[in-house]
C-alpha positions in Angstrom: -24.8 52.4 -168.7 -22.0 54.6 -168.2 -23.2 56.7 -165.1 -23.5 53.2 -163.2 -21.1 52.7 -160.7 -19.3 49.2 -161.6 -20.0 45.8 -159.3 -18.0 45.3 -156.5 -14.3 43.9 -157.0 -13.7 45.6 -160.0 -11.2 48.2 -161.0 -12.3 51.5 -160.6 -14.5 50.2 -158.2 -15.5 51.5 -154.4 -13.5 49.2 -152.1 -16.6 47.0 -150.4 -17.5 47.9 -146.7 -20.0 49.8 -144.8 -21.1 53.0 -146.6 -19.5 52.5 -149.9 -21.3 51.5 -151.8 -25.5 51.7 -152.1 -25.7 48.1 -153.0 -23.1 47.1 -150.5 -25.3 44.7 -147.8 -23.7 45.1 -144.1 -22.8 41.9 -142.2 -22.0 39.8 -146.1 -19.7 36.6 -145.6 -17.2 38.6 -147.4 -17.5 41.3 -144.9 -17.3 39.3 -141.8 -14.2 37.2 -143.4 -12.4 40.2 -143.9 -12.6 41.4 -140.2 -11.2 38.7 -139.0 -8.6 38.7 -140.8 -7.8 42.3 -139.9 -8.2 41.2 -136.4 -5.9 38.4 -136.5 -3.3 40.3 -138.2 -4.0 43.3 -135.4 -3.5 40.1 -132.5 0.0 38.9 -134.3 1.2 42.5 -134.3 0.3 43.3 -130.6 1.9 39.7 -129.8 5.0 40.2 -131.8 5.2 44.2 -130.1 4.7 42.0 -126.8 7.2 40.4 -127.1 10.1 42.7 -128.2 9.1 44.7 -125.1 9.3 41.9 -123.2 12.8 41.0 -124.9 13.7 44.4 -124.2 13.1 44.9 -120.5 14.8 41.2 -120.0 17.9 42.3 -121.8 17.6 45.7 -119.7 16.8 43.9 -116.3 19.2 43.8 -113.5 19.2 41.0 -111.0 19.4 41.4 -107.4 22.1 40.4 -105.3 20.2 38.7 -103.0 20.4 35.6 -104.7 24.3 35.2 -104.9 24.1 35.9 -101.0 22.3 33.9 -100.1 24.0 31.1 -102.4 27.3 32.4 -100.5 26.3 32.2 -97.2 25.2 28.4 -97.7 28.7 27.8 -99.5 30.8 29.5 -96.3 28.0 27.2 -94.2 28.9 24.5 -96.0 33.0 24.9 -96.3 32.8 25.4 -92.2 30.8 22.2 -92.3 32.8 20.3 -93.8 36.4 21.1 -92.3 34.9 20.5 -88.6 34.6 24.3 -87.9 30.5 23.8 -87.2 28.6 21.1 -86.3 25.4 20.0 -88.2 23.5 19.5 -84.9 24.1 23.2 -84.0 23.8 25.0 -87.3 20.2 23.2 -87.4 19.0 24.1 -84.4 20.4 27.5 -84.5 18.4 27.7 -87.9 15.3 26.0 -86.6 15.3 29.1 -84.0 16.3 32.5 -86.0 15.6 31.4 -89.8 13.5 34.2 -90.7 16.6 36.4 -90.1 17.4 35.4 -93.9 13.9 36.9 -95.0 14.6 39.9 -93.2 18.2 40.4 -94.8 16.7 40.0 -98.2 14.0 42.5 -97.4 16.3 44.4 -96.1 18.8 44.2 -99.2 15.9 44.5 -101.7 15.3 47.8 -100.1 18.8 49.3 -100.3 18.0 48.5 -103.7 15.3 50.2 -105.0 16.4 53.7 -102.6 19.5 53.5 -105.3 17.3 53.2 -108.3 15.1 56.4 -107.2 18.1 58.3 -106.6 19.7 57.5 -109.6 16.7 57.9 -111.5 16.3 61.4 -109.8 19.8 62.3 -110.6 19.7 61.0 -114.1 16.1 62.3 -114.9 15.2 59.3 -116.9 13.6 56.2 -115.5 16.3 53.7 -114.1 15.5 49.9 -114.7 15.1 48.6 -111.4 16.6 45.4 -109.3 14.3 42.4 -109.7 14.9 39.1 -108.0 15.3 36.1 -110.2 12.8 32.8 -110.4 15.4 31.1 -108.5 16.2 33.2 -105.7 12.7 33.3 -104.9 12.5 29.7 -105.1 15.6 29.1 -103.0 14.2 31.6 -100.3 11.2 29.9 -100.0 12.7 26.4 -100.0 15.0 28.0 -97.0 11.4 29.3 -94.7 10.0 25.7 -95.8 13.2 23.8 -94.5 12.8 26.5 -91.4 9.2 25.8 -90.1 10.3 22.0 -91.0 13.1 22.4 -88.7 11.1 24.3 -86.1 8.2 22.1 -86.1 10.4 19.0 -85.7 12.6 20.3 -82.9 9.1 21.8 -81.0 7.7 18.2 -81.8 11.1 16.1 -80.4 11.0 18.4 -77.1 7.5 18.1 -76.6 7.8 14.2 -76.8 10.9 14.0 -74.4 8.9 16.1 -72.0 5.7 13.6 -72.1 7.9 10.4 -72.0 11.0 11.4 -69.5 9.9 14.5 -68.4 12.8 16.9 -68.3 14.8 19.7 -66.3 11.0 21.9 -65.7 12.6 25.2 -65.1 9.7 28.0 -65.9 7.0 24.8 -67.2 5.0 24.9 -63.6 2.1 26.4 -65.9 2.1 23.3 -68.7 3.0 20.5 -66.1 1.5 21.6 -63.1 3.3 22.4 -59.1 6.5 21.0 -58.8 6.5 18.4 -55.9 9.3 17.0 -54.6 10.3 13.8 -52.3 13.1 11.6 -51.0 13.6 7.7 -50.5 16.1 5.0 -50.0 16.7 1.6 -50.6 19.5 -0.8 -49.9 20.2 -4.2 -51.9 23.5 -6.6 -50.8 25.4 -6.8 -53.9 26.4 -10.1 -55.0 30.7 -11.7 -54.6 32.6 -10.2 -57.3 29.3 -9.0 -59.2 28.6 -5.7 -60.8 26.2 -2.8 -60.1 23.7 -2.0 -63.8 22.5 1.2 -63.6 19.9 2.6 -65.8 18.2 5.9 -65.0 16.0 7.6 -68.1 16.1 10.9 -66.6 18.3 12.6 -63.9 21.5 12.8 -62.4 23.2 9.7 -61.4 26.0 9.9 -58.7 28.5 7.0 -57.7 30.7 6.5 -54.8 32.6 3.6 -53.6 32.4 4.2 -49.8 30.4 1.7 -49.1 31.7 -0.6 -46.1 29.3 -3.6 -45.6 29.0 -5.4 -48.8 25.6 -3.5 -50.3 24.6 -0.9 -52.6 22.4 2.4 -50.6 20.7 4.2 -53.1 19.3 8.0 -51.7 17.1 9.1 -54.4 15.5 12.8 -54.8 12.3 12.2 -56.9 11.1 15.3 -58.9 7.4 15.4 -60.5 5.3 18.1 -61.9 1.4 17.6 -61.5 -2.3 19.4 -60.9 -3.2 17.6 -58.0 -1.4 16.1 -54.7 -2.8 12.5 -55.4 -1.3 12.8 -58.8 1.9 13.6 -57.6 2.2 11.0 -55.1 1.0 8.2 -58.1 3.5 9.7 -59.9 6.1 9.6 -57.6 5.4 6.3 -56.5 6.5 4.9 -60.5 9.1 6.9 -59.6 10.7 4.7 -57.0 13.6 2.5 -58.3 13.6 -1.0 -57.9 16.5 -4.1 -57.8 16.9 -7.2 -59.6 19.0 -9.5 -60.0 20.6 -10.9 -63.7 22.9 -14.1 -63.4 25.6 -12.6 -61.0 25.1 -8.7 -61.6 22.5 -6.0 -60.0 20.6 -4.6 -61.7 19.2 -1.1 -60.1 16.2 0.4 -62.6 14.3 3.8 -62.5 10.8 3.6 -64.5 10.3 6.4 -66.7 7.5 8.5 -65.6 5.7 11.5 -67.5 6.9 14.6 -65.9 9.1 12.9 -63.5 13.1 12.9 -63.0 14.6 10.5 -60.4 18.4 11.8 -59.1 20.1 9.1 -57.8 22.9 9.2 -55.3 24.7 5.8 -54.6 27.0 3.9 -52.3 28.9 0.6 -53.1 31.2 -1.3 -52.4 34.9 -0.1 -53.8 35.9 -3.1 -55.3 33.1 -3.9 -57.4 32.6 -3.3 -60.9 30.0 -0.9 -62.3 28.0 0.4 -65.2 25.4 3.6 -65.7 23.6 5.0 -68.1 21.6 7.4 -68.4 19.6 9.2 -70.9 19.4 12.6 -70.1 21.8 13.9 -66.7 25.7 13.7 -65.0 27.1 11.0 -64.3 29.5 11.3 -61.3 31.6 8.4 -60.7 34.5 8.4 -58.2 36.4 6.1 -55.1 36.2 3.0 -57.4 38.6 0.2 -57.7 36.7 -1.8 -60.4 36.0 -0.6 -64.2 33.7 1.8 -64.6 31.1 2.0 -67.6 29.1 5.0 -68.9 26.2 5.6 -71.2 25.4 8.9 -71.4 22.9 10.4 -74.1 22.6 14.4 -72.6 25.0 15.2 -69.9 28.0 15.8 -68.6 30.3 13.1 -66.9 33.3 12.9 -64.1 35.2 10.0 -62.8 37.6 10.7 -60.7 40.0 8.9 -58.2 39.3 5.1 -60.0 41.7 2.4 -60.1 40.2 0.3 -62.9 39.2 1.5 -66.3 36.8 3.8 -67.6 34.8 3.2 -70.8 32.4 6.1 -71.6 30.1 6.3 -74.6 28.2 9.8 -74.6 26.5 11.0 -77.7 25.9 15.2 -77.3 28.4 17.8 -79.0 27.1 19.7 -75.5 28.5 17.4 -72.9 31.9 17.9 -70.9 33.4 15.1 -70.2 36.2 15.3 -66.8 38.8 12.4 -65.3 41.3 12.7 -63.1 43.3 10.2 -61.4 42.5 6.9 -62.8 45.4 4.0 -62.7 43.6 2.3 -65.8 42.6 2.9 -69.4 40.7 5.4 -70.2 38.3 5.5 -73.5 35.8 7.7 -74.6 33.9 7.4 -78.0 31.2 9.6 -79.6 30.5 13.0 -79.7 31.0 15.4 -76.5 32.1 19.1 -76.3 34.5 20.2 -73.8 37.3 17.2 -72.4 39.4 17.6 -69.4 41.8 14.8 -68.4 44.8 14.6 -65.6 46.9 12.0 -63.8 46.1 9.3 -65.8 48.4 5.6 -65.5 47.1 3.6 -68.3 46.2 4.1 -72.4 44.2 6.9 -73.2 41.9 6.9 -76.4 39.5 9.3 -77.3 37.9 8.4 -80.6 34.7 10.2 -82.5 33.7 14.0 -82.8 34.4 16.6 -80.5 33.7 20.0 -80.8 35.3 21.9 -77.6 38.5 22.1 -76.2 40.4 19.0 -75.8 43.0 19.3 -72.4 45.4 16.6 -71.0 47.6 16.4 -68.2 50.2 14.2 -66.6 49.3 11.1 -69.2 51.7 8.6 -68.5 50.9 6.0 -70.7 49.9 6.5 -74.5 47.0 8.5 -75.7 45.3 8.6 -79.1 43.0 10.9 -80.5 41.7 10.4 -83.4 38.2 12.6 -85.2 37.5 12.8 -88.9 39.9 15.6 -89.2 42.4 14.9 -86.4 44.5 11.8 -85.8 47.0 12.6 -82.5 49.2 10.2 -81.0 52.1 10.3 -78.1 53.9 7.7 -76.2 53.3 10.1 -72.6 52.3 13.5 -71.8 54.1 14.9 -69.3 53.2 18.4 -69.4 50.0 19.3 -71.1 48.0 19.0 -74.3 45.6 21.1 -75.9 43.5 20.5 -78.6 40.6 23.2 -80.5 38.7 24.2 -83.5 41.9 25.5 -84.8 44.9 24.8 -82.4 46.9 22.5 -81.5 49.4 22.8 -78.5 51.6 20.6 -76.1 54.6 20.6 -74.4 56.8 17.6 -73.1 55.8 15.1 -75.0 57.2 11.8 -75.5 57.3 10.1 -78.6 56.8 8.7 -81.1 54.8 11.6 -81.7 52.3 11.6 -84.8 50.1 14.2 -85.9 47.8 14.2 -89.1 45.0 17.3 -89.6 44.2 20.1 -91.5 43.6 23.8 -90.7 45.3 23.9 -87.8 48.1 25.9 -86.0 50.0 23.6 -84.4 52.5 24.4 -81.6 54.9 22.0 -80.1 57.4 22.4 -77.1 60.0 19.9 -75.3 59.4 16.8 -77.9 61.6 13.7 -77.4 62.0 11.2 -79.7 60.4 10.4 -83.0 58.1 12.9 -84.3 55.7 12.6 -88.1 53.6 15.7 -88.8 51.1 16.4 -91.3 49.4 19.6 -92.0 47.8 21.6 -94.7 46.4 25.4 -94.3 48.5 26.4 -90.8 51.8 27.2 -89.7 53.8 24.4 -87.4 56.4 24.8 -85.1 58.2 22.4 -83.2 60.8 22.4 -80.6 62.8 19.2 -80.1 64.3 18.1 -76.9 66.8 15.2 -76.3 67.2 12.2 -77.0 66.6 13.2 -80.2 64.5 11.2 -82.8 63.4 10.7 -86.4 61.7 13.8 -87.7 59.4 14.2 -90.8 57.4 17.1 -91.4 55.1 17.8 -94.5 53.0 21.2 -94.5 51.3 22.9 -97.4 50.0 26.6 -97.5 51.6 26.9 -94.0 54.9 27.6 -92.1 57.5 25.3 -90.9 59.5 26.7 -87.9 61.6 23.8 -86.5 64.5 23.8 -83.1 67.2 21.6 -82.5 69.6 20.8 -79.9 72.5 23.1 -80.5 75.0 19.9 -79.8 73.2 17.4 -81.2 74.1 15.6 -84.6 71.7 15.1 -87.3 71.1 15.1 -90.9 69.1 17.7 -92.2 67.0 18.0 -95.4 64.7 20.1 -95.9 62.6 22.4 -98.8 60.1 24.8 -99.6 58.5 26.1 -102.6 57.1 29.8 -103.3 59.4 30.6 -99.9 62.0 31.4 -97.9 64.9 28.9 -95.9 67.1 29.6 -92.8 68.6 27.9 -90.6 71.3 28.6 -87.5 73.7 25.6 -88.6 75.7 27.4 -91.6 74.1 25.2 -94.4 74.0 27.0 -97.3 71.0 26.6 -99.3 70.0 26.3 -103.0 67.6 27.7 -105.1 65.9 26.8 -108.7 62.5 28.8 -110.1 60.4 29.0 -106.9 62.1 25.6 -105.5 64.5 26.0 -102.2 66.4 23.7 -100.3 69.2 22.9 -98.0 70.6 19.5 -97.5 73.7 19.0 -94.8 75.2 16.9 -92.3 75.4 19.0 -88.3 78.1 17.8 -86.0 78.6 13.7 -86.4 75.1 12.9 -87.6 72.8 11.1 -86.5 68.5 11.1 -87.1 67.2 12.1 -90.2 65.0 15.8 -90.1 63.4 16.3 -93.1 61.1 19.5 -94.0 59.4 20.0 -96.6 56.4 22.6 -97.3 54.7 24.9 -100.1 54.0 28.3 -100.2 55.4 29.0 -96.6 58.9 29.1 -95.4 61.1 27.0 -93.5 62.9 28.1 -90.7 65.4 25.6 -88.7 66.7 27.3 -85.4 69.4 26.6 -83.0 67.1 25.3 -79.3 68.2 24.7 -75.6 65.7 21.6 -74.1 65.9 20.0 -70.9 65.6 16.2 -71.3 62.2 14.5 -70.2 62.4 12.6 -67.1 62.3 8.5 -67.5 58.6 6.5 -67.3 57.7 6.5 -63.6 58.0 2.8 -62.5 54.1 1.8 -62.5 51.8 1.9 -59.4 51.4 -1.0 -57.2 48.4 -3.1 -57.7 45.8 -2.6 -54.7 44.2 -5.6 -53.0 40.8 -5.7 -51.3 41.9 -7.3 -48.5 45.7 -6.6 -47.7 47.7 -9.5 -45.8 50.8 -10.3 -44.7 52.9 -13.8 -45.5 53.5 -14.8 -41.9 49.6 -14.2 -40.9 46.1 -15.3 -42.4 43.4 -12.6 -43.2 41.3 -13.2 -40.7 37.7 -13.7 -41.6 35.6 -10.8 -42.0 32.4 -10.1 -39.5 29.2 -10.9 -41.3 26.4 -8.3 -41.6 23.5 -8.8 -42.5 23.3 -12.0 -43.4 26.3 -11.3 -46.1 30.2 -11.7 -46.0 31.7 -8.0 -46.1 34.1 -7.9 -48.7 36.0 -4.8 -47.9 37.3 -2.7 -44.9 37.3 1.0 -43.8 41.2 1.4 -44.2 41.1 0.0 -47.8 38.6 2.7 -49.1 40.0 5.0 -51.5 
């Protein structure tokens, strides 16, 4: 009994499995049970050794830099955005066009990347952990080429449906639109007593003039069409051809708008008469007027000059320059335009929206306000010139009261007379005053104060500056506590109060010579139509055409 080897499972015993034991029967419940559970412990080890490598590498990863970048460049985007240094409408459709630039930076930076790790692994002789880019730099790239194509696709898609419905300037689109064919015409229309000429062209320029002697309205048009065929073209340009109606006591002068068609219109009326244009996409010219003159603009640029009336212009495209010169009435723009040029004008000016190019008046003589989300200007009469841009502001001979209230701007002002408020952050001011002098309150911060007086003028000065410097050319002394500094003082027998005040800039108050602005011209004489004299009747005016003229040839402007 002894020489028997004992049953399985008992001390002593040969542990069971295949080729143990002679009795031991291959594939047993017990035998199968027992793998598996060698297995499973085998799967937890390899998951548990899983994931200490994995905890290893991620505390030994190093992120790439592309990601904080990219995140930077959207912030800078963003900052510029939002102090009125960019426009949204350009940054988008500068993206729309060269997005996949930011692909080809990252690519470019993930490179530079990895040549470092082989040469430092190379130098080192041991393997260097290389740059990886993070789940959310890859996600914020590709949200940047998916708001790209977006962009692209809807700017494509916007053109494309202009260039169907209006039809557009065609330079270098013979091949999509067909031959260019072009034609003239002309129509005349009388224009109602004291009425007002509508004008509404979708597409093309649009040209006004007020030499027109006989009491009606000549319209020259220059039709423009793209098409395959002759017979086409002429269909085409015969929806072209504008047409006159009538609307209680005004006329109304329309231009249909045709696929692959543009109408320019060039018009004579009468120079007494009122008149309004708009247009959708090209100039508007408006000059010799002596009535009001409207505008509508969408895209393009507009000029008035020479009108004795006011102007009222509405234009809506951070690409349009806007031009007047010599106009005896008010003057008011409103939306967005780029470059604005005014001169020689009599009445208010106001100028009121978003403009993104350079701002210049000239020989204002009544007041002008300009006002933008980050600028509010306003002066009693320019009589030398003002300049306005992304980050300067400059004028000389102003009149006051002059106000001022911005934000990242240099401002720069010469030859000011009377009252003058000014407030700034984040750029340097400096003012010189001239005589009679006025009220003067300036507040800066992070920025330079550099003010000058009239050297025999009185006033009462008080100004201050913190983390800065004071001087002045009047002998006050000043006073100092911590990082605080001021100067307080009376200067010959008084007189306006100057006060300065600023932070983390100094404040410098100088000694000026300024010739005193000339007196507000008398204002202009009003012009008649039909000049007469006390002693002797106008006589009555020689009828053409069936109508009344209304004007004569030595009256036009």
């Amino acid at each position: 009994m002894a020489s028997y080897p004992p049953p399985p499972g008992q001390p002593g015993g040969t542990p069971p499995g295949p080729g143990y034991s002679p009795g031991y029967a291959p594939g047993s419940a017990y035998d199968r049970r027992a793998w598996k559970a060698q297995r499973r412990a085998a799967k937890i080890q390899a998951r548990w050794m899983r994931e200490q490598y994995r905890m290893q590498r991620r505390s030994l990863r190093r992120g790439s830099i592309v990601g904080p970048l990219v995140l930077l460049a959207l912030g800078v985007v963003f900052l510029l955005e939002q102090t009125g240094r960019l426009s949204w409408p350009y940054s988008f459709e500068w993206y729309a066009r060269w997005w996949p630039a930011v692909l080809i930076v990252a690519g470019l930076i993930l490179l530079l990347e990895w040549l470092f790790d082989q040469q430092h692994a190379e130098e080192t002789g041991r393997p260097h952990t290389p740059h990886a880019l993070s789940g959310g730099a890859v996600f914020l790239l590709i949200l940047l080429a998916f708001v790209g194509l977006s962009a692209r696709w809807t700017d494509s898609a916007a053109s494309w449906h202009d260039h169907m419905l209006l039809g557009h300037d065609f330079g270098g689109l013979d091949r999509v639109f067909g031959e260019a064919h072009e034609s003239d015409d002309s129509l005349n229309q009388a224009l109602p007593q004291g009425g007002m000429l509508v004008v509404h062209d979708p597409w093309g320029a649009v040209t006004v003039t007020g030499t027109s002697d006989d009491g009606q309205v000549h319209v020259s048009v220059h039709k423009q069409v793209y098409a395959w065929r002759d017979s086409e073209a002429d269909k085409r340009a015969g929806q072209l051809q504008p047409t006159f109606s009538t609307q209680g006591n005004n006329l109304m002068l329309d231009v249909p708008a045709v696929s692959q068609g543009q109408a320019d219109l060039t018009i004579e009326m009468p120079h007494g008469a009122d008149v309004s244009v708009s247009s959708d996409h090209g100039d508007v010219r408006v000059s010799e007027l002596r009535g009001s003159v409207t505008i509508a603009s969408r895209k393009g640029d507009v000029e008035v000059t020479g009108i004795n009336g006011s102007v009222l212009a509405q234009v809506n495209n951070d690409d349009s320059s806007i031009s007047a010169k010599s106009v005896t009435g008010a003057f008011t723009l409103q939306g967005r335009a780029g470059d604005i040029s005014l001169e020689n004008i009599d009445g208010a000016v106001m100028l009121q929206g978003d403009f993104f190019g350079t701002t210049e008046a000239q020989q204002i003589n009544g007041p002008l306000r300009f006002e933008t989300s980050r600028t509010k200007f306003a002066t009693a009469r320019v009589d030398g010139d003002l300049e306005i841009e992304s980050g300067d502001l400059r004028g000389n001979r102003l009149l006051g009261p002059v106000t001022i209230t911005t934000r990242n701007r240099t401002i720069e002002l010469d030859d000011v007379a009377g009252p003058l408020t000014v407030s700034n952050r984040n750029g340097a001011i400096s003012v010189t005053t001239a005589t009679p002098l006025g009220p003067i309150n300036v507040t800066n911060q992070h920025g330079s104060v550099d003010v000058g007086l009239p050297e025999h003028t009185g006033f009462v000065l008080n100004a201050q500056t913190r983390n800065g410097e004071l001087e002045n050319d009047f002998g006050l002394e000043s006073q100092s506590q911590d990082e605080k500094h001021w100067l307080s003082g009376t200067v010959g027998s008084g007189g306006p109060q100057v006060r300065l005040e600023t932070s983390d800039g100094d404040v410098t108050v100088r000694k000026s010579v300024a010739v005193p602005l000339p007196p507000t011209p008398p204002a202009p004489p009003k012009l008649t139509i039909s000049p007469q004299t006390p002693d002797q009747p106008t006589p009555p005016a020689k009828p053409r055409h069936g109508k009344t003229a209304t004007t004569t040839s030595s009256d036009t402007q």
